[in-house]
C-alpha positions, 0 to 999 in steps of 0.5 A: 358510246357506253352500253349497259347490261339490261339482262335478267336479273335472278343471281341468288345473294349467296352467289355474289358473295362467294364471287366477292370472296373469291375475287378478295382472295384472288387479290390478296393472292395476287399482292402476295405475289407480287411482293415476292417480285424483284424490282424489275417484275414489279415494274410490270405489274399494274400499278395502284397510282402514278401519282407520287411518280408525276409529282416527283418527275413533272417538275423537271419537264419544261415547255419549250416555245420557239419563233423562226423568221419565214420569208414568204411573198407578200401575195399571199392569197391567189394562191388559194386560187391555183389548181393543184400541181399548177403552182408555176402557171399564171391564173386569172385570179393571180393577172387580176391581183396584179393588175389592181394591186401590183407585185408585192415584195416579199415579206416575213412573219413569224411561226411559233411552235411547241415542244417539251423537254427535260432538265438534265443538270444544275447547270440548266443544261434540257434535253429535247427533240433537234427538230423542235429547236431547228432553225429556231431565232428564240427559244424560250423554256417555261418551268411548272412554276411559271417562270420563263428564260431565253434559252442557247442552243449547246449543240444538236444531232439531227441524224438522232433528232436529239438537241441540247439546250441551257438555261440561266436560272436564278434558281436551284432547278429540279433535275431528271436522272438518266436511266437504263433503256436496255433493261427495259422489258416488253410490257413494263409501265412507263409515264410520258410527261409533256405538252400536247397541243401546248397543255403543259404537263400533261401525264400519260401511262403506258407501257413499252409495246416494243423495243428496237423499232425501225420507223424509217427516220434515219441511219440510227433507228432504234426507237422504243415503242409505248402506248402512252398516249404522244401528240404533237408538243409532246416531242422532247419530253421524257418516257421514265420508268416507275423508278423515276428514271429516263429511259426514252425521249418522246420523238415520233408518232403514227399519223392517224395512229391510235396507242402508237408512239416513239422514243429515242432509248436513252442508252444510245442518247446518253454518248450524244449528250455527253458529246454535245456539252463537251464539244457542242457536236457529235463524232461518228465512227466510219469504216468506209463501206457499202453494206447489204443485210443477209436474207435466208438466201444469202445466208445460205450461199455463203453458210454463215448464221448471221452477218452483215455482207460488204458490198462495196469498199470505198479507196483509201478509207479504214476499211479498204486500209485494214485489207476488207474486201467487197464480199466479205462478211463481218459477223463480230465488232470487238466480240460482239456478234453482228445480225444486221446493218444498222447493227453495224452502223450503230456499233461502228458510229459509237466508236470514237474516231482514231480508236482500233477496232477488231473485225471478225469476217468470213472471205471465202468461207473462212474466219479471220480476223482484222483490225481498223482503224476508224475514221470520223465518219463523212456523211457523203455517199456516191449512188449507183448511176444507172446505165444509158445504153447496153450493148451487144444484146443476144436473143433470149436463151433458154432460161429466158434471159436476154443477156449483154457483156458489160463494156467500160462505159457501162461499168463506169456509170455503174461504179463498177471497179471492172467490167466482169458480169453479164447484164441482163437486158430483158426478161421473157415472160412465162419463163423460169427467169421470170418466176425466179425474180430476175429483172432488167439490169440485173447483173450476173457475177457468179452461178454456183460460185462460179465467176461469170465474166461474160456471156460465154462463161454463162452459157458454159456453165448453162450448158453443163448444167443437168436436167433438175440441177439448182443453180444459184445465180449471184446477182447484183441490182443496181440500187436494191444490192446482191440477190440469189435467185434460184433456177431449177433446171 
């Protein structure tokens, strides 16, 4: 709803023609700045119209339809008659279906869905979103001239939800460039063209709110974050500089959002593209290891700045070939420092399988240097088991941990390569355990530094421990990974 200003009105005319002036100088001032600017503070500043820029750019964006065969029961409709979380159990309704028109076999129909993408090459090779395409028996692609042509699936990337496709055209094809995402700076203009709710070409204008954002979609998070106004069919379609250039593929929204959208950075689709014409596929590197992020605490336990910790080496895999050992901390792939997990999985997925790679780690508080050789990476894993039963249970101690020795059965369910640790089997509350974060199942491998091996090597160091002394438990959680919890004695 708009409102006006009602207020009195008794500005003197000189007044509002020095504020014209001023306002006049102020721009001419500001153009004059502006103009000073190189190429990259001019993508910053507003511009006067996208006009020339959506001429240009829409062309090469096309509508992309898809049909996929769905098999669903052909009694359909006591299903409305169900009550929520009963699916399995017979109602009235569903006995009263079947008495008076029997069971109906299973039937298919056909879903339709939209989507957006861009022309990448002469060839009439798009690019779009893997899951517009997924699963998809025809694929039809419509320029914004109107022409339409069936389209063959090159090859996709569900891990980055980006898809390739081709054309037949008869036609010289108007074409999109790939930009660079890394340059990019927070706050410069970018224009999403697509085809929100099927309305084609559609232009909005925003600009990058963030870089770099982790939305929870997959191993390679990385999404670009724009104000641009996403809907749904705008998926596949470009996010492009005011150069013109691709610099993100439109991929994800906020449900319920409002001026929140994602794009996959097109310097990271770039490498997957280029897999996917040449070989249909895309390879990842892979060392074999479980990962762990460094919190402040840990980071503190073994001084180091930044890093990533190794919780677990998988046999027989590069990494374990290379001599990498759990507790090591990699802080450098090929000279390029490492600050996070998917920092790592990014760098080491992007290496092409058979190539050498030179890992920087800490062990033991010193630096040295390995090299592996990577492997293509397997998407299986092997989760932590859970224990089903504890032995040897003591009454809590002191510091209100109830503890148990870890025996074979226990280590095995899990994936423990020894039996070295002491469990924690309970936690009293109102104790300094309590306040410290511990909880059941929690598995104590070291106190400052110190290995604990069993309960005995617990309650020794316990009972060496003085009176205000900080104690730095080492703690492995089944499912969370390592921890430090800090007790004051």
């Amino acid at each position: 709803m708009f409102y006006r200003n009602r207020g009195k009105r008794r500005f003197f005319p000189i007044i509002a023609v020095m504020v014209t002036v001023l306002v006049g100088a102020l721009g001419l001032a500001g153009q004059n700045v502006f103009a000073s600017e190189d190429k990259a503070e001019r993508s910053i500043a507003a511009p006067g119209s996208f006009t020339a820029l959506a001429k240009k750019a829409s062309p090469a964006v096309v509508n992309i339809s898809t049909t996929q065969t769905v098999e669903t029961n052909g009694q359909r409709l006591p299903h409305f008659f169900r009550p929520p979380g009963q699916e399995q159990r017979e109602s009235p309704m569903e006995e009263f279906f079947e008495r008076f028109f029997g069971r109906q076999d299973p039937r298919q129909f056909q879903r339709q869905s939209l989507g957006s993408g861009f022309i990448l090459d002469e060839k009439g090779h798009i690019v779009t979103n893997n899951h517009v395409i997924e699963n998809a028996d025809e694929i039809k692609v419509t320029l914004q001239n109107g022409k339409s042509y069936d389209a063959e699936i090159i090859g996709t990337d569900p891990g980055t939800d980006i898809a390739l496709i081709k054309i037949e055209a008869e036609i010289d094809l108007p074409l999109l460039e790939l930009g660079d995402s890394e340059s990019l700076e927070i706050g410069q203009w970018v224009l999403a063209i697509g085809n929100p709710f099927g309305l084609d070409h559609t232009v909005t204008a925003g600009i990058v709110s963030a870089k770099g954002r982790v939305i929870g979609a997959g191993a390679y998070d990385d999404f670009i974050q724009t104000d641009a106004s996403i809907n749904p069919g705008n998926s596949g379609g470009p996010l492009i500089d005011m150069e013109g250039n691709v610099v993100g593929i439109n991929t994800a929204i906020v449900a319920g959002g409002d001026g929140i959208g994602f794009a996959i950075p097109v310097s990271m689709a770039k490498r997957i593209i280029e897999q996917l014409k040449e070989t249909g596929e895309v390879t990842r590197g892979w060392l074999g290891v479980g990962i762990q992020e460094l919190d402040q605490d840990l980071k503190d336990y073994y001084n180091v700045a930044e890093g990533v910790l190794i919780t677990e080496v998988f046999p027989d895999e590069p990494a374990d070939q290379a001599g990498i050992e759990k507790g090591d901390i990699i802080i450098a792939v090929n000279g390029e420092s490492i600050d996070s997990p998917r920092a790592l999985s990014r760098k080491i997925a992007n290496i092409k399988p058979g190539s050498d790679v030179e890992l920087r780690i800490v062990r033991d508080g010193e630096k040295k240097t390995v090299t592996a050789t990577v492997e293509r990476r397997d998407e299986s894993r092997l989760g932590a088991k859970p224990p089903r039963k504890q032995q040897k249970e003591k009454a809590a101690d002191a510091l209100g941990l109830e503890l148990t020795d870890i025996d074979r059965e226990t280590a095995d369910r899990l994936d423990m390569d020894d039996t070295h640790g002491v469990m924690v089997s309970g936690v009293a509350p109102d104790t300094k355990s309590a306040s410290a974060g511990f909880a059941r199942g929690d598995i104590i491998k070291e106190i400052n530094r110190k290995p604990v091996r069993t309960i005995e090597d617990y309650e020794r160091i316990i009972a060496d421990a003085d009176e205000g002394d900080m104690l730095l438990f080492y703690v492995i959680r089944p499912r969370a990974g390592i921890k430090i919890l800090r007790i004051e004695m």
